[in-house]
C-alpha positions, 0 to 999 in steps of 0.5 A: 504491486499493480504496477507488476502485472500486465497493463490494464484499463487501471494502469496503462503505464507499467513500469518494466522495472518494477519487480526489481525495486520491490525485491530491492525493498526486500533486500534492504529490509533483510539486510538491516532488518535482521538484527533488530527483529530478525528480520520477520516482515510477514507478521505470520512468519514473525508470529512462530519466532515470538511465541516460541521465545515468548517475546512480544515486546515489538510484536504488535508492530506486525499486526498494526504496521500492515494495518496502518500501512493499508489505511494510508495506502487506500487515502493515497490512492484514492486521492491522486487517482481523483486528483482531487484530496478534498473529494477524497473526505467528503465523500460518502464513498469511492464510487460517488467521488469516482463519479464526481470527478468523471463528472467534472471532467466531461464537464471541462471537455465540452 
């Protein structure tokens, strides 16, 4: 979603394109998603639909599937902005890592 904004600090490169792909996304899922699970992909818009029909089979999906989606986004993330996948574990957290690698980087410089 970053890359939907303006340019930042953050992300100097934005794509033009980007919006375009993330309503493709949408798209896609709507088209193929609807007769499997009516294609609810906001876990609170798919909430109304399950309770009414008192269907909660495939339910948890909604609620674990962002979670976990977060989770693996979040490793991701930090690990190609450090460029480095062990620094991403052996951290105690993301500034000392963010710290580390700005060390190490000023280091190489000189």
């Amino acid at each position: 979603m970053y890359h939907c904004f303006p340019e930042s600090e953050y992300f100097p490169l934005t794509i033009p394109l980007a919006p375009i792909a993330i309503g493709l996304a949408f798209f896609i899922d709507h088209l193929f998603g609807v007769t499997v699970t009516g294609a609810g992909i906001n876990p609170a818009r798919s909430f109304g639909p399950a309770l009414v029909a008192w269907e909660w089979g495939s339910h948890w999906i909604y609620w674990v599937g962002p979670g976990a989606g977060a989770a693996l986004a979040a490793l991701g993330y930090r690990a190609v902005f450090l460029g480095d996948f062990e620094a991403v574990f052996e951290a105690e957290n993301f500034e000392e890592a963010v710290v580390e690698k700005t060390d190490l980087e000023e280091a190489d410089a000189e």
